[in-house]
TORGUKOL-123364 format. One line per field, with one value per residue (C-alpha): residue in three letters; x, y, z. Coordinates in steps of 0.05 Angstrom, whole numbers. Layout:
! TORGUKOL-123364
res = (Ala ...)
px = (X ...)
py = (Y ...)
pz = (Z ...)
***
This chain:
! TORGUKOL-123364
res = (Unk Unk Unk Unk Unk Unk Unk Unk Unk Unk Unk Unk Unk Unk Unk Unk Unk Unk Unk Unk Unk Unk Unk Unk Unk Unk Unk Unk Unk Unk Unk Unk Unk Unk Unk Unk Unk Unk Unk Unk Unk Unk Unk Unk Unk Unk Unk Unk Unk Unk Unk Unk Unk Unk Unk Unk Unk Unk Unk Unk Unk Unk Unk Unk Unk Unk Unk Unk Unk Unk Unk Unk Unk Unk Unk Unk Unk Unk Unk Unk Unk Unk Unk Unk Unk Unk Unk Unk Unk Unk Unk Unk Unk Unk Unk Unk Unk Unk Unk Unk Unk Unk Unk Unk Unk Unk Unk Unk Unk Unk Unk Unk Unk Unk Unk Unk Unk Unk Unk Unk Unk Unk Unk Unk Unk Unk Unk Unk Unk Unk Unk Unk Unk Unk Unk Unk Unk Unk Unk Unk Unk Unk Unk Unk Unk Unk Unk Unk Unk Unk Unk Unk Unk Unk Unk Unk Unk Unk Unk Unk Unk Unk Unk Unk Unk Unk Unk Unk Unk Unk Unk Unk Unk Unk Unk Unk Unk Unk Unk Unk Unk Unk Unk Unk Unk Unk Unk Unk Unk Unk Unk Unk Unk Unk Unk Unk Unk Unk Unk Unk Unk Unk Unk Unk Unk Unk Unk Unk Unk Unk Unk Unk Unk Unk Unk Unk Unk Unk Unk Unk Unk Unk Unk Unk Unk Unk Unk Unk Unk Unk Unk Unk Unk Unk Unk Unk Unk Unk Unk Unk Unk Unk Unk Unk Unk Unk Unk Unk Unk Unk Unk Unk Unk Unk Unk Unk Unk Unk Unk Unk Unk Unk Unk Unk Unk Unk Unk Unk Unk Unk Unk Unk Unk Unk Unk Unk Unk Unk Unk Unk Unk Unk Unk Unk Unk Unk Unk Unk Unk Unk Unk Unk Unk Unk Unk Unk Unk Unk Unk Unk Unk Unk Unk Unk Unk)
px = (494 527 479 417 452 469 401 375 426 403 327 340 380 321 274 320 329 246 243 284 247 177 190 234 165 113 139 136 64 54 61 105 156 171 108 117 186 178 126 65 83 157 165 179 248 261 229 262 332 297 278 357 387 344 358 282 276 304 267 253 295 353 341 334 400 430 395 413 490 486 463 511 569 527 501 418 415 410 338 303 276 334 391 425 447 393 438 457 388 366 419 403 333 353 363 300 258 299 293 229 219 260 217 153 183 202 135 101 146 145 70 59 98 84 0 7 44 0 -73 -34 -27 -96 -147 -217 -192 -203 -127 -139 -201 -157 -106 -151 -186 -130 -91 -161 -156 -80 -97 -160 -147 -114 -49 -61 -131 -101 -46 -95 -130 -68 -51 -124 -121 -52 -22 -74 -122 -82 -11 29 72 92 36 99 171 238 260 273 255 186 169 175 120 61 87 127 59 12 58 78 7 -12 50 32 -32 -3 54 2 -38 28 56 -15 -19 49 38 -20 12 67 32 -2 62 93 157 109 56 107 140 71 58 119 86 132 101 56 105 166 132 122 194 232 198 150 175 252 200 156 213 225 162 170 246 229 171 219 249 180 154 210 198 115 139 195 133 82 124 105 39 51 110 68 10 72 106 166 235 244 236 167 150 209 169 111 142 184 117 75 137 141 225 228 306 282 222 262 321 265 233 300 318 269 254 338 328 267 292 356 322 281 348 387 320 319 400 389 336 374 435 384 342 376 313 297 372 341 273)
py = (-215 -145 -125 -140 -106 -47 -34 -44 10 58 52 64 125 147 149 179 240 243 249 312 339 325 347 411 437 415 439 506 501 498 582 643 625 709 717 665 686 771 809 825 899 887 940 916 936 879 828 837 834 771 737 756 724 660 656 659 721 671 638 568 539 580 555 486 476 517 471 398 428 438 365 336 359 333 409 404 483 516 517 581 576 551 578 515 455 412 352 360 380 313 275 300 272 210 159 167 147 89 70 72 33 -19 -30 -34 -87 -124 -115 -141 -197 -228 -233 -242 -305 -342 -326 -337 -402 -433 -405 -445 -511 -505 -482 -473 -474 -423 -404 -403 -353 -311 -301 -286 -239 -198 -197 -167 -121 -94 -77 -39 1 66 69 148 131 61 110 162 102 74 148 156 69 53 134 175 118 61 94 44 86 161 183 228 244 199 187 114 47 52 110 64 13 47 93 14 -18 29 38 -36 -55 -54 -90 -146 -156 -161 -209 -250 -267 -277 -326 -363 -367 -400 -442 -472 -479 -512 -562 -588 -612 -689 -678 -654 -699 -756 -724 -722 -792 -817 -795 -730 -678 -621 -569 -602 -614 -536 -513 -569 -575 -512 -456 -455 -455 -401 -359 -344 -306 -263 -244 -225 -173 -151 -89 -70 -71 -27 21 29 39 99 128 108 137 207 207 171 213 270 236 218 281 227 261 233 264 251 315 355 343 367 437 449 437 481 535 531 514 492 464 422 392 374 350 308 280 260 227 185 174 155 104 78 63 36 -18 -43 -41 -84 -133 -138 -154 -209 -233 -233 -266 -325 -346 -333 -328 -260 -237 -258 -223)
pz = (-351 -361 -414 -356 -306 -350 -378 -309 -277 -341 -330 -253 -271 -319 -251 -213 -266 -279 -192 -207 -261 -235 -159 -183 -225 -181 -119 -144 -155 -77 -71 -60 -16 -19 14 69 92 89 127 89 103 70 17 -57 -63 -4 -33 -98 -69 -23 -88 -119 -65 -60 -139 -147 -191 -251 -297 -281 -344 -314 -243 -265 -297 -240 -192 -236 -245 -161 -157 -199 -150 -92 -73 -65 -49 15 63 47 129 161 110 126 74 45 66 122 152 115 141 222 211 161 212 249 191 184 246 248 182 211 268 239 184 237 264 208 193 260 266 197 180 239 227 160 165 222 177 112 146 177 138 152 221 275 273 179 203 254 193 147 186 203 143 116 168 159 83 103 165 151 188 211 232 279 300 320 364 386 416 452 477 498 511 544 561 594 599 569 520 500 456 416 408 403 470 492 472 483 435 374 396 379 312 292 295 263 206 199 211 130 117 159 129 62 96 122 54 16 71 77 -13 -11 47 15 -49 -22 27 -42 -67 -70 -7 37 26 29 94 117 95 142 208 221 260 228 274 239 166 168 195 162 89 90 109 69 3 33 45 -22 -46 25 18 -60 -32 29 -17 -39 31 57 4 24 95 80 48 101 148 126 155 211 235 241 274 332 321 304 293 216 141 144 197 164 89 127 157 92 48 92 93 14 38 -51 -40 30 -2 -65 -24 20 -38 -83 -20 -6 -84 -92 -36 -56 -123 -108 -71 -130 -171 -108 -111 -181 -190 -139 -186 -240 -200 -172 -239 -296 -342 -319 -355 -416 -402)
***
């Protein structure tokens, strides 16, 4: 048991310090953040004591291990636009993103499972057809192009929600479904696979066999066996929608990490784009680590794996 946990921990720790390497190199391939943040008619000598100050007139090796020392005591360097902390601009905007992630899961699970469900126990049925149809539809729509629609139907058209912004309750409907909106589709496949699986085998057939309802066969016998195969994709899904979220933050002009990656990429800001990125990479893996302990805790094959 320790021995899966530890090598688990040591290959999520691996990730985590490739994320740091990769995003600390390739951001700087993005431009001259020198350039961006002096005029262009800024004589030489201030953009070499620009460049000393920023730490940028080092050689990358050098500003790597400056940068990976600065991590280690929870420092991710100082916004070159803002000359604030990394973290605590990420933290301001942190809890939008979540939020929204949240809500489109939700989303997705609540019109997924109950779809899914009814197309299992039915198919070749109209309701089997409706499923199908739109959990073909969630994994080939792009979710900027439906939230692009969603902002020309339901905002400007009919007037029904905020086409942007974070202000009440009703701002998350339309960003919540366009990002969830691939999740669901996904959802609804997986719940209809296991439904149809699990109708095939001997307690339902026998429940089925006594004369109990098709409404109770699927709540009572069906669904507790379906839930397994959703809950185990439930991290992975959470995941796709921090990083989802990117795109369709900026298509809302939501208030998250997604429109702050955006401005810091287009600003060359190296420390917020690398703060952004370790962020969202740190939380992304953690929940594969979280989802694969629980594995490990539920069937113990998988320690022996």
């Amino acid at each position: 048991m320790l021995s899966f946990f530890a090598r688990r921990v040591g290959e999520s720790l691996a990730l985590i310090l490739g994320v740091l390497v990769l995003v600390f190199f390739l951001v700087r391939l993005t431009g001259d953040p020198v350039g961006l943040m002096l005029p262009k008619e800024a004589p030489p000598e201030q953009r070499a004591a620009f460049a000393a100050e920023m730490g940028l007139d080092r050689p990358l090796p050098v500003q790597f291990a400056a940068y990976m020392t600065g991590v280690a005591r929870g420092d991710f360097g100082e916004s070159l636009r803002q000359r604030r902390p990394t973290l605590e601009i990420v933290a301001e905007r942190l809890p939008a993103t979540f939020e929204l992630a949240l809500a489109a899961l939700a989303f997705a699970l609540l019109v997924a499972v109950p779809l899914g469900l009814a197309g299992g126990m039915r198919p070749g049925t109209w309701v089997d057809v409706l499923a199908r149809g739109v959990g073909l539809a969630g994994q080939t729509v792009p979710n900027f192009w439906l939230g692009m629609l969603f902002i020309v139907w339901f905002a400007v058209g009919l007037g029904w929600f905020p086409a942007f912004g974070r202000d009440d309750l009703s701002s998350i409907v339309l960003p919540a479904v366009a990002l969830g909106f691939a999740g669901m589709g996904q959802l609804i496949r997986l719940t209809r696979s296991a439904v149809l699986e699990v109708r095939r085998s001997d307690f339902v057939r026998t429940a089925q066999a006594k004369g109990i309802a098709g409404t109770r066969v699927s709540l009572k016998h069906v669904l507790p066996n379906v839930a397994i195969p959703i809950v185990s994709v439930l991290g992975i899904q959470f995941t796709y929608l921090l990083g989802g979220s990117v795109y369709i933050e900026v298509v809302f002009a939501w208030p998250g990490l997604g429109t702050l990656l955006e401005t810091a990429i287009r600003d060359t800001d190296f420390p917020l784009v690398q703060a952004i990125t370790i962020f969202l990479s740190f939380f992304a893996i953690s929940i594969h680590l979280l989802t694969d302990l629980a594995y490990g805790l539920i069937d113990p094959r998988l320690r022996a794996a």
